[in-house]
C-alpha positions in Angstrom: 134.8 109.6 128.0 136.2 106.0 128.9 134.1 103.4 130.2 134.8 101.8 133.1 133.0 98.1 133.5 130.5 98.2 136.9 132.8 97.1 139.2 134.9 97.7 142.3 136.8 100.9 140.7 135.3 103.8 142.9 137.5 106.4 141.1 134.6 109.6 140.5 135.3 110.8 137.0 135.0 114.2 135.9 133.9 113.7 132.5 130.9 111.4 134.6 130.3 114.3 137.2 129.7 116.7 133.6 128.1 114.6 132.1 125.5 114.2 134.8 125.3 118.1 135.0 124.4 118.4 131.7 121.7 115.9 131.4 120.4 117.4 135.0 120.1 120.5 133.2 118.3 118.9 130.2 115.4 117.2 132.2 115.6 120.5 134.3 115.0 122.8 131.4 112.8 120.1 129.5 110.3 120.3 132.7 110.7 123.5 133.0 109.8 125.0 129.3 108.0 121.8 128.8 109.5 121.2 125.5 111.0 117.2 124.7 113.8 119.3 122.5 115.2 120.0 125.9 115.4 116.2 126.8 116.3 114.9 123.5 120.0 117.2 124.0 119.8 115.2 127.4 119.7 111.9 125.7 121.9 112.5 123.0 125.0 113.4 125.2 124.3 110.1 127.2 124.1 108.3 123.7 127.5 109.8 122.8 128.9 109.0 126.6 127.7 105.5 127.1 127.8 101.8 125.7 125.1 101.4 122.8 121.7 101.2 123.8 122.1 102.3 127.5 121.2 105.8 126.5 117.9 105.5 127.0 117.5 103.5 130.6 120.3 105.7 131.9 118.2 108.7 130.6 114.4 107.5 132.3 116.5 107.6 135.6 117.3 110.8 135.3 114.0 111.5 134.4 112.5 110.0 137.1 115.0 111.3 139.5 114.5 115.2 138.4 110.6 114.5 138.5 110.9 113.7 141.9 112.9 116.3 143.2 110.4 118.6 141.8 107.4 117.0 142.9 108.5 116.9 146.5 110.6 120.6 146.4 108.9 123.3 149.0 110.1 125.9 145.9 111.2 126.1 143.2 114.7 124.2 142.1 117.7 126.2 140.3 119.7 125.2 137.4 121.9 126.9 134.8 121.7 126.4 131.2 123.3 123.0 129.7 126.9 125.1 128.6 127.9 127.0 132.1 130.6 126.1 133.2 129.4 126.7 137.2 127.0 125.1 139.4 124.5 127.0 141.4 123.9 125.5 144.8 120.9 123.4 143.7 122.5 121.5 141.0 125.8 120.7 143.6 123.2 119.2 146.1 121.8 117.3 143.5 125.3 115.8 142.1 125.5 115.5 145.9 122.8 113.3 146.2 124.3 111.0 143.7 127.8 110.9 145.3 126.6 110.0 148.3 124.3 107.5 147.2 127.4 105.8 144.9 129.1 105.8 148.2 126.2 103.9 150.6 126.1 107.1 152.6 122.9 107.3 153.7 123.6 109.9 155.6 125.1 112.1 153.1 122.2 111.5 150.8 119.4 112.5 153.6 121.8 116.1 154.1 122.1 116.9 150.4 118.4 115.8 149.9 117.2 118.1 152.8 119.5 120.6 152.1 118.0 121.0 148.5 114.3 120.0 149.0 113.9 122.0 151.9 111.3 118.9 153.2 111.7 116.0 156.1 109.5 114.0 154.1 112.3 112.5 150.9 110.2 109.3 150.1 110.3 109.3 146.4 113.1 111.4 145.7 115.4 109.7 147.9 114.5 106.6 145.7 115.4 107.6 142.4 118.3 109.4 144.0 119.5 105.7 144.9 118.0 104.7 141.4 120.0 107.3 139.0 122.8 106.6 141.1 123.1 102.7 140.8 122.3 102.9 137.0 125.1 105.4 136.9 127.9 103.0 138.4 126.3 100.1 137.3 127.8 101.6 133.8 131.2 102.7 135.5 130.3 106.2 136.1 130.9 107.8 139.6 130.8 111.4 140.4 132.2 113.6 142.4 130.3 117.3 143.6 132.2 120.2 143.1 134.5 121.5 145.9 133.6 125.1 145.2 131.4 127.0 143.0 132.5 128.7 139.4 130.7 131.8 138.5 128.9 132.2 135.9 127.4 134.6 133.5 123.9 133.2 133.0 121.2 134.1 135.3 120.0 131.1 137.4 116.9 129.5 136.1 113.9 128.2 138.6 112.2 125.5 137.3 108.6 125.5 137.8 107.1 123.0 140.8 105.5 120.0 139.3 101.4 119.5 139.4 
């Protein structure tokens, strides 16, 4: 991956739109078999991605972020393990969250949060939506969601609703 400095480059990159799957996936998976081996993965893979010692800001706001969308989900959220290559619908309103809040559209971020809460009420996920997504370009990293879905051969994964 290349860094990019936090600036006016908007360019999304694709190793930036992986990497954010894959750590979703991690705090996904680390919620859901409530085990920190899950988010350590998670951490590591921004370690090797970003600048030293950002890993582990960069990695409480996507804690944060996937602890809200679970807190505030009407059911339960899907996610694929770390290493498939495809993104269930879940997961692509999620990266769509971010993209939209990287962008300033509000609007965009209120569809895909909707779309994948399945709740009017967004409060705290809407904020670490905005929150992931700053620290994200604040370190030069902008995604882009997925124009169409790859299949894959692992059986999607609810993760279980938060207490």
């Amino acid at each position: 991956m290349t860094f990019h400095k936090a600036g006016p480059s908007l360019a999304a990159d694709a190793h930036a739109g992986a990497l954010f799957i894959t750590v979703y996936r991690c705090a996904m998976a680390g919620f859901s078999v409530g085990q920190t081996d899950c988010w350590d993965v998670g951490w590591r893979a921004l370690d090797q991605a970003t600048p030293p010692g950002e890993a582990g800001a960069l990695f409480g706001e996507f804690y944060a972020f996937v602890r809200a969308l679970l807190a505030v989900a009407r059911s339960p959220l899907s996610w694929r393990p770390a290493n498939c290559r495809g993104l269930c619908n879940d997961e692509a309103l999620a990266l769509s969250m971010i993209e939209a809040a990287q962008g300033a559209d509000t609007m965009g971020v209120l569809a895909a949060a909707a779309a994948l809460l399945g709740v009017e009420e967004l409060g705290d996920a809407l904020q670490a939506a905005q929150s992931l997504a700053r620290a994200l370009a604040e370190r030069g990293l902008f995604v882009r969601a997925p124009l169409q879905d790859e299949p894959c051969e692992f059986e999607v994964r609810p993760a279980r609703p938060m207490p």
